[in-house]
Biopython code that builds the backbone (N, CA, C, O; Angstrom):
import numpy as np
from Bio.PDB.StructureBuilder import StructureBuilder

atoms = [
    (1, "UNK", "N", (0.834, -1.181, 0.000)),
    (1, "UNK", "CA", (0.000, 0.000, 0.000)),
    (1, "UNK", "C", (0.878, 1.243, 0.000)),
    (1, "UNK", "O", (1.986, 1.342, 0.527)),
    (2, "UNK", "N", (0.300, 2.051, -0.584)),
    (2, "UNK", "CA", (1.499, 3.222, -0.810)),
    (2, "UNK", "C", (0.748, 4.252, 0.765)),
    (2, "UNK", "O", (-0.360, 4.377, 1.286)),
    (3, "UNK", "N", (2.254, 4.824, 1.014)),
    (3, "UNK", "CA", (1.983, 5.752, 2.119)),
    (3, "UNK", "C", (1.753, 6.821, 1.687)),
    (3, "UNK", "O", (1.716, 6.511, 0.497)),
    (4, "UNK", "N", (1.497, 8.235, 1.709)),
    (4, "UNK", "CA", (1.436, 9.181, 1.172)),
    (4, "UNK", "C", (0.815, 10.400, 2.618)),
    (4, "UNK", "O", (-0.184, 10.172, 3.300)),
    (5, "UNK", "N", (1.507, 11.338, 2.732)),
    (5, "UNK", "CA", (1.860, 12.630, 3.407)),
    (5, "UNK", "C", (0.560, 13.335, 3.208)),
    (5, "UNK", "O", (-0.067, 13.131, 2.168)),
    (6, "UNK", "N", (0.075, 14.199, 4.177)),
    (6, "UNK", "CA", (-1.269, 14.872, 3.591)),
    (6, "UNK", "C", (-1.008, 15.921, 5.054)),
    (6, "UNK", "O", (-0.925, 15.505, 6.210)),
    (7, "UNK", "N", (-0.921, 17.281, 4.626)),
    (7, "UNK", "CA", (-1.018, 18.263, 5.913)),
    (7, "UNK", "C", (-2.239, 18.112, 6.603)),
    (7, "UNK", "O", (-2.804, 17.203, 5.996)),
    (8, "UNK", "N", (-2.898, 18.448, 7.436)),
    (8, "UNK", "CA", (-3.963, 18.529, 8.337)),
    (8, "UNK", "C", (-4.762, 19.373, 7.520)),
    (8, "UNK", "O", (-5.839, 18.822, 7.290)),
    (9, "UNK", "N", (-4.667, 20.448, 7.010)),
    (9, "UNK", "CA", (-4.927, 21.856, 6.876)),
    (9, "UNK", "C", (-5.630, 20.982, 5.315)),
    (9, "UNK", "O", (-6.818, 20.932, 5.000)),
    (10, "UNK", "N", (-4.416, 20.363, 4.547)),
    (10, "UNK", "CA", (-5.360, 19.667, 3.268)),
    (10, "UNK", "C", (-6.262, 19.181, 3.181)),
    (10, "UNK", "O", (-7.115, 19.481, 2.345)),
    (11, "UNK", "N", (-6.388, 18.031, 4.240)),
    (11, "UNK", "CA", (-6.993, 17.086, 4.524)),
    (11, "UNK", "C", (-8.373, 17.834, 5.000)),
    (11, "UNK", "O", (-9.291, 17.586, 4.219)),
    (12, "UNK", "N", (-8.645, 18.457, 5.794)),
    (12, "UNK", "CA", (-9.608, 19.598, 6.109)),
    (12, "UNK", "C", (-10.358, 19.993, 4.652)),
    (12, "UNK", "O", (-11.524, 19.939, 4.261)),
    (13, "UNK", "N", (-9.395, 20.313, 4.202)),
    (13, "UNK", "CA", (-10.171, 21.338, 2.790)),
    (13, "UNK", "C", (-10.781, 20.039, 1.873)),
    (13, "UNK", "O", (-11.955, 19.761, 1.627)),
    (14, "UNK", "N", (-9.479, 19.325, 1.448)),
    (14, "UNK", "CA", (-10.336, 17.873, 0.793)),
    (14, "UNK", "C", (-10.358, 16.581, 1.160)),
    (14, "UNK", "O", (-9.752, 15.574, 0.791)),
    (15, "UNK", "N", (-11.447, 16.892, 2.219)),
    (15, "UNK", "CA", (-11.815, 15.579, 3.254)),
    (15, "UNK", "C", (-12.493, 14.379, 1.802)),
    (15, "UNK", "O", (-12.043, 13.234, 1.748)),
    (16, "UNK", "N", (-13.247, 14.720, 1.066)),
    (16, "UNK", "CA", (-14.166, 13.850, 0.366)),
    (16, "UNK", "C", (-12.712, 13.217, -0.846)),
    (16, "UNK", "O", (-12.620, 11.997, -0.982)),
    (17, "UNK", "N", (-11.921, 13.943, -1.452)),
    (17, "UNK", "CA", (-10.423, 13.259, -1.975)),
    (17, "UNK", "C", (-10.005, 12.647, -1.559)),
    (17, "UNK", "O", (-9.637, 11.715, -2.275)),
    (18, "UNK", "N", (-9.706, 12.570, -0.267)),
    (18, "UNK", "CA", (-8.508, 11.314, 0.760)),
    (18, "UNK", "C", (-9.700, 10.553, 0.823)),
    (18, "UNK", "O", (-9.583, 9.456, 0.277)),
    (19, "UNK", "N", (-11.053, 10.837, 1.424)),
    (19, "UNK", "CA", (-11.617, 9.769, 1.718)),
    (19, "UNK", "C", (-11.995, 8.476, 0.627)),
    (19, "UNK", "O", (-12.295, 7.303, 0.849)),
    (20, "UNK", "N", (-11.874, 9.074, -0.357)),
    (20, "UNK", "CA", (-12.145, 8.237, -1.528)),
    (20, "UNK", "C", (-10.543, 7.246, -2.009)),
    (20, "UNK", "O", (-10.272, 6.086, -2.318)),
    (21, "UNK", "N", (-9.754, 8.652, -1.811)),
    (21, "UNK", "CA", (-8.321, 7.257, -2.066)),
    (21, "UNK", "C", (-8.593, 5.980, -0.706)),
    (21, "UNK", "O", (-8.423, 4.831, -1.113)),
    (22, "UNK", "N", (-8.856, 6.064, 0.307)),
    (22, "UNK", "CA", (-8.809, 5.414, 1.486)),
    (22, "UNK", "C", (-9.430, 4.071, 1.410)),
    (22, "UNK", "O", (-9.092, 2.935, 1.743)),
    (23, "UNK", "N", (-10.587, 4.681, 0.784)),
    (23, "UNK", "CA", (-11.184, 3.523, 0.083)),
    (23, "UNK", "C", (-11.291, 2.489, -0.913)),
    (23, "UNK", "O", (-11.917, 1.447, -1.110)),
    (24, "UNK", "N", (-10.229, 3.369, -1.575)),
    (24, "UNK", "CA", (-9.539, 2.638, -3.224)),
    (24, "UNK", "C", (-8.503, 1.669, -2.641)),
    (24, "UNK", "O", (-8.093, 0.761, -3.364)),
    (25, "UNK", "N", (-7.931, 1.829, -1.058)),
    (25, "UNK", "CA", (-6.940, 1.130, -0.636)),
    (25, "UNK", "C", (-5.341, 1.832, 0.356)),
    (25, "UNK", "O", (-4.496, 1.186, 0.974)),
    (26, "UNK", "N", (-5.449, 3.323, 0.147)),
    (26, "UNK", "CA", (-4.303, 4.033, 0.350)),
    (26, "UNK", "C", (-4.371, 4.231, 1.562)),
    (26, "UNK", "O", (-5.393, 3.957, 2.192)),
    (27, "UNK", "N", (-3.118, 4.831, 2.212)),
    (27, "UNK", "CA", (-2.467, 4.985, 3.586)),
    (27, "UNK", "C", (-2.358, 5.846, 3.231)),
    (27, "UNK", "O", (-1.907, 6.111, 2.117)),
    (28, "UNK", "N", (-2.849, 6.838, 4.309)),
    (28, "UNK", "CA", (-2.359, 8.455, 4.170)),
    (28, "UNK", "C", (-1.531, 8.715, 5.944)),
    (28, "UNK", "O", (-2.155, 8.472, 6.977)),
    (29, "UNK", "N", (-0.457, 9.098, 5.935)),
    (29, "UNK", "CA", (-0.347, 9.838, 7.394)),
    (29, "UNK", "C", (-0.192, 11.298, 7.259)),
    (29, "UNK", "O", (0.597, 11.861, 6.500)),
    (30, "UNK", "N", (-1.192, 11.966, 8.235)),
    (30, "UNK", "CA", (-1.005, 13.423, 8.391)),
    (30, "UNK", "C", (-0.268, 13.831, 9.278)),
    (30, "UNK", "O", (0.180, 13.402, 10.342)),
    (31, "UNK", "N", (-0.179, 15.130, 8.420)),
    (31, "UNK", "CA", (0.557, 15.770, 9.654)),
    (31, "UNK", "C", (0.245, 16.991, 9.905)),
    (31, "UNK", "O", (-0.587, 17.562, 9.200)),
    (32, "UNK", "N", (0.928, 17.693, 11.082)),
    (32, "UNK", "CA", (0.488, 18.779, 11.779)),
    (32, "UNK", "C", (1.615, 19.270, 11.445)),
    (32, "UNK", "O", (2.463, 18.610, 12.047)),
    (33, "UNK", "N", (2.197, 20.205, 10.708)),
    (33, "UNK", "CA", (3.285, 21.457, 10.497)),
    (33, "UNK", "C", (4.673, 20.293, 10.283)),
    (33, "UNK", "O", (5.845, 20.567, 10.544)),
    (34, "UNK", "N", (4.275, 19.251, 9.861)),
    (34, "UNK", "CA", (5.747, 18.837, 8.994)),
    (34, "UNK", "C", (5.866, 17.158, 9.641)),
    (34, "UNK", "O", (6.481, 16.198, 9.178)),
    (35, "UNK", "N", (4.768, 17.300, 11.244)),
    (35, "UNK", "CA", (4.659, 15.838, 12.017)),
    (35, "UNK", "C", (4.290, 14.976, 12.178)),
    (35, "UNK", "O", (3.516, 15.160, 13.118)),
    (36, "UNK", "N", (4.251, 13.752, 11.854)),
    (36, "UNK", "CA", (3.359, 13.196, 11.687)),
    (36, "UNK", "C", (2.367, 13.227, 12.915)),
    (36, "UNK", "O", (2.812, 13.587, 14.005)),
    (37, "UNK", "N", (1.427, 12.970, 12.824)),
    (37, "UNK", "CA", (-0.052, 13.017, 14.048)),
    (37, "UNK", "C", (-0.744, 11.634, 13.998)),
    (37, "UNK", "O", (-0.898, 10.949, 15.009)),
    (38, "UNK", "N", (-1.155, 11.262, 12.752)),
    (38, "UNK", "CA", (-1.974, 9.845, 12.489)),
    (38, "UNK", "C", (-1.945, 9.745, 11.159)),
    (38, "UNK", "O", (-1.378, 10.466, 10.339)),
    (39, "UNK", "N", (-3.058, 8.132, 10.907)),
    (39, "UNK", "CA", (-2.250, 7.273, 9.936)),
    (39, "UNK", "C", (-4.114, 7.149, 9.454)),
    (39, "UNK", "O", (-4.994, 6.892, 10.275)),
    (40, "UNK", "N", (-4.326, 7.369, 8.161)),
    (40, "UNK", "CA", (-5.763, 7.267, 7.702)),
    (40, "UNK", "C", (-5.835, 6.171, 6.792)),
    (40, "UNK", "O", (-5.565, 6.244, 5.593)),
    (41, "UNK", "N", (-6.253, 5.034, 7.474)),
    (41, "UNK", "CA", (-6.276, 3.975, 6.362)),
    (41, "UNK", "C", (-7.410, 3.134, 6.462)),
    (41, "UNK", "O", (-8.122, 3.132, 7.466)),
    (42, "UNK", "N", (-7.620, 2.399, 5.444)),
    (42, "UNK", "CA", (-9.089, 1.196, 5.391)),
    (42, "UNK", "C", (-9.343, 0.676, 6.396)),
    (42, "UNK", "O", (-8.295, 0.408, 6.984)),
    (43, "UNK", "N", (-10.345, 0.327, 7.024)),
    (43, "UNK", "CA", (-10.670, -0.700, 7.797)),
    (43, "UNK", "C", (-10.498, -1.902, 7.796)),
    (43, "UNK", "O", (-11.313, -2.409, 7.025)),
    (44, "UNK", "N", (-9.565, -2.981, 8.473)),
    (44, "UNK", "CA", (-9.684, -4.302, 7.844)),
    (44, "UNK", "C", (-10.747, -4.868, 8.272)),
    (44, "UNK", "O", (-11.060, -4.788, 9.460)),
    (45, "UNK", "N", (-11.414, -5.473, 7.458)),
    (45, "UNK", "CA", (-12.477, -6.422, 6.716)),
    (45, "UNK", "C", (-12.555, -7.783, 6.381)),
    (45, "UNK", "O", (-11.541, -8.300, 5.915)),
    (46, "UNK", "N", (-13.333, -8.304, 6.496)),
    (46, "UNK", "CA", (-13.542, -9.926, 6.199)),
    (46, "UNK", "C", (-13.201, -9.385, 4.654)),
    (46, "UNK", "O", (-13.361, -8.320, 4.058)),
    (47, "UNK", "N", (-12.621, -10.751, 4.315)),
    (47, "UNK", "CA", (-12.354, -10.597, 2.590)),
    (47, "UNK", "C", (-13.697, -12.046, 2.261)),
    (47, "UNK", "O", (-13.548, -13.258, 2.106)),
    (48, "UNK", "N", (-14.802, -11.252, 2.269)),
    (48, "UNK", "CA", (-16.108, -12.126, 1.810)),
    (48, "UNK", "C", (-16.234, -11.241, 0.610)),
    (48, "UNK", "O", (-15.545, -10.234, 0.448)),
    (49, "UNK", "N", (-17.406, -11.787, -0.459)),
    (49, "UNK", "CA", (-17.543, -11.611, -1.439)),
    (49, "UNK", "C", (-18.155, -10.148, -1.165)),
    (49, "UNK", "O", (-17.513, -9.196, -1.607)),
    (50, "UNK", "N", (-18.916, -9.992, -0.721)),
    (50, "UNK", "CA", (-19.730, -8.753, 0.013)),
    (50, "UNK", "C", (-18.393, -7.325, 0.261)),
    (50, "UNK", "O", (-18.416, -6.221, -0.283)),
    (51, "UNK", "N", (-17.447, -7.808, 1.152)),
    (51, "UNK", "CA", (-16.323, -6.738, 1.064)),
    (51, "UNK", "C", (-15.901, -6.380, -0.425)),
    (51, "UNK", "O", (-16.025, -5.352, -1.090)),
    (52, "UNK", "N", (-15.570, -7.132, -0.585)),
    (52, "UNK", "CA", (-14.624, -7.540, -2.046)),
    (52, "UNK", "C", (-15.384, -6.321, -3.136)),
    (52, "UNK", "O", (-14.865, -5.281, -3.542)),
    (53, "UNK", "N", (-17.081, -6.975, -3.497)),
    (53, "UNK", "CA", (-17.329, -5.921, -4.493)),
    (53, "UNK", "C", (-17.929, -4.469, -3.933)),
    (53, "UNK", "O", (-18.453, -3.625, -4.660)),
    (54, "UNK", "N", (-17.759, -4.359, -2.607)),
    (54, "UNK", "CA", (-18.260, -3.033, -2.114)),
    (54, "UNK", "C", (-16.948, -2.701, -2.603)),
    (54, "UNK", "O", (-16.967, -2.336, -3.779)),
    (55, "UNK", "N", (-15.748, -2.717, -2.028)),
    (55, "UNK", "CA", (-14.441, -2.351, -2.546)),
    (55, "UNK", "C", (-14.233, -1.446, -4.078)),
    (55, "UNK", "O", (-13.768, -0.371, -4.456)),
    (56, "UNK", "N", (-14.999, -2.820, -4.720)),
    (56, "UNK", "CA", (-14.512, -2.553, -5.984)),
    (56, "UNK", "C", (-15.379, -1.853, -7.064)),
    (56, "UNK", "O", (-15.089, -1.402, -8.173)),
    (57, "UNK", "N", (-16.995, -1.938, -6.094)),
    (57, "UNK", "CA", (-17.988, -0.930, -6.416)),
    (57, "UNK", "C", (-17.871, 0.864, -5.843)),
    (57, "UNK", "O", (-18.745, 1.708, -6.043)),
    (58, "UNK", "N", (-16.409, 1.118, -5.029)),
    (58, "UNK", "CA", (-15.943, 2.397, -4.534)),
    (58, "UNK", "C", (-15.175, 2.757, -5.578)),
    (58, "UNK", "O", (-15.233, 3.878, -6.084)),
    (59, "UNK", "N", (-14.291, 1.691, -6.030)),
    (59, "UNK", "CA", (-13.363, 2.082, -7.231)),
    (59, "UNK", "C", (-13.881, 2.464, -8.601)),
    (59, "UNK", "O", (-13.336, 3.114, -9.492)),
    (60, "UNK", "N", (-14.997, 1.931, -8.545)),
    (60, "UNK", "CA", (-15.597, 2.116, -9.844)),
    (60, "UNK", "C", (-15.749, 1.218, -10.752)),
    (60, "UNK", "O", (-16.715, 1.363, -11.501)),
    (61, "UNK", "N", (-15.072, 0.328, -10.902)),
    (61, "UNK", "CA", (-14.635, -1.317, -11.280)),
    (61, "UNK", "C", (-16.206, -1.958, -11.437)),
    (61, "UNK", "O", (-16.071, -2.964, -12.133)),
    (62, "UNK", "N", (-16.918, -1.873, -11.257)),
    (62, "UNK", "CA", (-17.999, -2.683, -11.216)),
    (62, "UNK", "C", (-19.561, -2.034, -10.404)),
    (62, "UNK", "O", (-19.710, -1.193, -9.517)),
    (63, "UNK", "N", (-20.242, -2.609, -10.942)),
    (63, "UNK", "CA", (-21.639, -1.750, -10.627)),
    (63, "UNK", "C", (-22.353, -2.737, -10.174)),
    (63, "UNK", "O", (-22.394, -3.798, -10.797)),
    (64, "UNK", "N", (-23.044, -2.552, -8.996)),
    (64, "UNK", "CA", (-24.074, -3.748, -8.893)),
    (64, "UNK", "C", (-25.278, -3.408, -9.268)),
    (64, "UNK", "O", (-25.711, -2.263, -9.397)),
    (65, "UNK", "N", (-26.140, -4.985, -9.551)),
    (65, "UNK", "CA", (-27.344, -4.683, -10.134)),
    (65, "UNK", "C", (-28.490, -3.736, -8.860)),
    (65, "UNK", "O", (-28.401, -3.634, -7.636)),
    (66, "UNK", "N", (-29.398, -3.240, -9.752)),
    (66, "UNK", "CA", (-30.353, -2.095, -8.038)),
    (66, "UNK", "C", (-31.489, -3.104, -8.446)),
    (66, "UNK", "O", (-32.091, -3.495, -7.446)),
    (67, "UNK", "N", (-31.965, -3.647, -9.637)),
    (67, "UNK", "CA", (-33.407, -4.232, -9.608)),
    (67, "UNK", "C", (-33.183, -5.649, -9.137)),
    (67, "UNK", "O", (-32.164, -6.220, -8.750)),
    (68, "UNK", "N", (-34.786, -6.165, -9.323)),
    (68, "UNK", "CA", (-34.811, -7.807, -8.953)),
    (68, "UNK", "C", (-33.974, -8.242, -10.773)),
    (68, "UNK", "O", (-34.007, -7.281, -11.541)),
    (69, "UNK", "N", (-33.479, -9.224, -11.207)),
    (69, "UNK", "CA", (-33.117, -9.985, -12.010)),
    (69, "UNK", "C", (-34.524, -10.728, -12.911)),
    (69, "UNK", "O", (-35.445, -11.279, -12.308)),
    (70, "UNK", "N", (-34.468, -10.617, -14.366)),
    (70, "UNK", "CA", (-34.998, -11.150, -15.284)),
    (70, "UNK", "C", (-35.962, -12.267, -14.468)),
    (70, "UNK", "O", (-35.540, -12.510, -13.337)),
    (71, "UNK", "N", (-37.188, -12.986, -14.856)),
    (71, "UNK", "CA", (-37.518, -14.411, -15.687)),
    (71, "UNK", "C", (-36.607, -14.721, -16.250)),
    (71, "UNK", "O", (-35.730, -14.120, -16.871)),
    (72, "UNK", "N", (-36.920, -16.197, -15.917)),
    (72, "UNK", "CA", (-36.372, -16.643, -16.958)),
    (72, "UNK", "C", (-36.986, -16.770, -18.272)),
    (72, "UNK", "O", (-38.217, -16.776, -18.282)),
    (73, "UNK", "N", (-36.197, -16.901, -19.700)),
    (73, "UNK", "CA", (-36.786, -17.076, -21.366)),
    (73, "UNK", "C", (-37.649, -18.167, -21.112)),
    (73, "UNK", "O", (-37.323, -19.114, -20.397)),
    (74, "UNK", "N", (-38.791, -18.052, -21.705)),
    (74, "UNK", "CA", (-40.088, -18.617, -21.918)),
    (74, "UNK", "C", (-40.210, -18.612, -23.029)),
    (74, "UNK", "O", (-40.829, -17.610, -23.388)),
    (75, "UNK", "N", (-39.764, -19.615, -24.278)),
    (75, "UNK", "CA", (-39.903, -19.251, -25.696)),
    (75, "UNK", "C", (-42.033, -19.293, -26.020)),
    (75, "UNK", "O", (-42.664, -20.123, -25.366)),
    (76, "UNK", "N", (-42.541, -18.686, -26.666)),
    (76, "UNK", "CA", (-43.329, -18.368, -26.635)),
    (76, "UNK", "C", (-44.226, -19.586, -27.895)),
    (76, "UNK", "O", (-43.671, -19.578, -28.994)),
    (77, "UNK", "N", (-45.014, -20.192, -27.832)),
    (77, "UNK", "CA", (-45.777, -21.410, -28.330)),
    (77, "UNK", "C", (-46.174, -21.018, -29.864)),
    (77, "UNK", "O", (-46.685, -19.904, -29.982)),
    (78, "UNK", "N", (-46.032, -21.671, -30.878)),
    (78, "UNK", "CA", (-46.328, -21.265, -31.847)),
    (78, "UNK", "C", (-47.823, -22.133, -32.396)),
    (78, "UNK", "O", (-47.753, -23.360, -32.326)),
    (79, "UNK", "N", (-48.859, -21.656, -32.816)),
    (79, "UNK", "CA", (-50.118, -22.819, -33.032)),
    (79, "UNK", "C", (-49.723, -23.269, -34.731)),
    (79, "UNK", "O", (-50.003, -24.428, -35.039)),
    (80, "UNK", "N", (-49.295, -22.665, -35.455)),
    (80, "UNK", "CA", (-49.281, -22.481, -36.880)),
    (80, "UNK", "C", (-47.652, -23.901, -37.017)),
    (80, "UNK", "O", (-47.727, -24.950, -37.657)),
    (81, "UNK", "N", (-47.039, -23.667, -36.623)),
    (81, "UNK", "CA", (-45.704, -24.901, -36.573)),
    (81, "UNK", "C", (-44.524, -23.646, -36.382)),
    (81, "UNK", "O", (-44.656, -22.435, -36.207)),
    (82, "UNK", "N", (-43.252, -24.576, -36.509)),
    (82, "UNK", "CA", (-42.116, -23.676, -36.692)),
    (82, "UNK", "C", (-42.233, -21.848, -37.043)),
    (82, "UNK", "O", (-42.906, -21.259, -37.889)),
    (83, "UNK", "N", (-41.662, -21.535, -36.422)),
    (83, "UNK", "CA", (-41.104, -20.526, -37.347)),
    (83, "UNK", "C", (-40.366, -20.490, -38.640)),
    (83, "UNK", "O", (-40.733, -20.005, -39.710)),
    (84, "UNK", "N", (-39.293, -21.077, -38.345)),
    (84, "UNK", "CA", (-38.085, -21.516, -39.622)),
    (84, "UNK", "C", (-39.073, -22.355, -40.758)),
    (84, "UNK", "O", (-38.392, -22.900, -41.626)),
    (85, "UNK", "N", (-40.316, -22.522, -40.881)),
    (85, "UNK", "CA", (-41.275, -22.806, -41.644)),
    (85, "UNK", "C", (-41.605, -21.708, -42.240)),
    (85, "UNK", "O", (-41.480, -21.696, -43.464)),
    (86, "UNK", "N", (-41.961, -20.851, -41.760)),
    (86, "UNK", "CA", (-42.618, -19.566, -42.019)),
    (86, "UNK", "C", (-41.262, -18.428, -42.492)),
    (86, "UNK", "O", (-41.630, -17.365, -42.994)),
    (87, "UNK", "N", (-40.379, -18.562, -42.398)),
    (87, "UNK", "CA", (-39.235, -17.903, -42.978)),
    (87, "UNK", "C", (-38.974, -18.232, -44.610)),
    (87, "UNK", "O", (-39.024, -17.405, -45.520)),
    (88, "UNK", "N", (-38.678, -19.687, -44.726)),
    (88, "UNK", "CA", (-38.528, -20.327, -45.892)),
    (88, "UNK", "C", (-39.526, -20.040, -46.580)),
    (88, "UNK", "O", (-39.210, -19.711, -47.723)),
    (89, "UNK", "N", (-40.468, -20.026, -46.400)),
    (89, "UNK", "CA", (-42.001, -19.664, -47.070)),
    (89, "UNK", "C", (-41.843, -18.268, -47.650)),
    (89, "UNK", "O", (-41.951, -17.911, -48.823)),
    (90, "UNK", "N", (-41.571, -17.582, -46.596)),
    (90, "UNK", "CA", (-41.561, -16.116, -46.945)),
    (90, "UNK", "C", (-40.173, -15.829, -48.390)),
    (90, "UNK", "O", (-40.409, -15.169, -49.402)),
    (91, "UNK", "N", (-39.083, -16.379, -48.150)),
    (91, "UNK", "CA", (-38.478, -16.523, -48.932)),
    (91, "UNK", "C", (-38.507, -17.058, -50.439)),
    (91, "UNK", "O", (-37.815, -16.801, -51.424)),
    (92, "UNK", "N", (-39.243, -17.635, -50.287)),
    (92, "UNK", "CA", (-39.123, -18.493, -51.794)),
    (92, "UNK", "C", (-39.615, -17.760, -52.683)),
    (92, "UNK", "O", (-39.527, -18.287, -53.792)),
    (93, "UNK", "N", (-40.180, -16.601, -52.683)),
    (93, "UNK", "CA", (-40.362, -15.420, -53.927)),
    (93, "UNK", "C", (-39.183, -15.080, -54.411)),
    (93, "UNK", "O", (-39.000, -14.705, -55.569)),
    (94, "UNK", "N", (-37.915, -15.246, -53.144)),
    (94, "UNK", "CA", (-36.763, -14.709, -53.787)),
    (94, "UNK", "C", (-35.600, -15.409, -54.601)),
    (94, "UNK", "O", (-34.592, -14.915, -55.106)),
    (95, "UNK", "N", (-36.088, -16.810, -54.569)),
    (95, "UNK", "CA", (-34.832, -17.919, -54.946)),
    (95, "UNK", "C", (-35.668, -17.937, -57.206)),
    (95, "UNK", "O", (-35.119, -18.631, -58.062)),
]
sb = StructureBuilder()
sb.init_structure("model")
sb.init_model(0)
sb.init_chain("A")
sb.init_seg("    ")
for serial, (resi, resn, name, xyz) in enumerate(atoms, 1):
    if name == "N":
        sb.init_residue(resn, " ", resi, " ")
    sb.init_atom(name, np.array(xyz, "f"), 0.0, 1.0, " ", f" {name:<3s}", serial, name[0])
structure = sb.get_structure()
């Protein structure tokens, strides 16, 4: 994980920037006039599937679905026969 320096005074102004690297994975330590003070990093986490794509749904990497998921295909009953009957048919004006 990369470390990376951030004044207090920055960090203040762009709280919603660090917080988003933090989440991408980064270590930030601040400091107070050149010192370090503390260390801003991820929470460790179960590495379940659930962590994993929240992670990677922060990064941007992947979107989860918001609705319920499809039926399933129900091909739809034909009374007349095939289709591929009714294609060839339609065709044969052109041969």
């Amino acid at each position: 994980m990369a470390r990376n320096l951030v004044g207090a005074r920055e960090l203040k102004m762009r709280l919603g920037t660090y917080l988003r690297r933090v989440r991408q994975g980064d270590t930030l330590v601040v400091t107070d006039r050149g010192e370090p003070v503390a260390e801003l990093r991820p929470i460790a986490d179960t590495a379940g599937p659930d962590a994993i794509l929240a992670r990677l749904e922060a990064r941007g990497a992947v979107t989860r679905p918001t609705k319920k998921r499809l039926v399933p295909f129900r091909p739809i009953e034909s009374r007349a026969g095939p289709l591929s009957l009714a294609v060839l048919e339609d065709r044969e004006d052109r041969f």
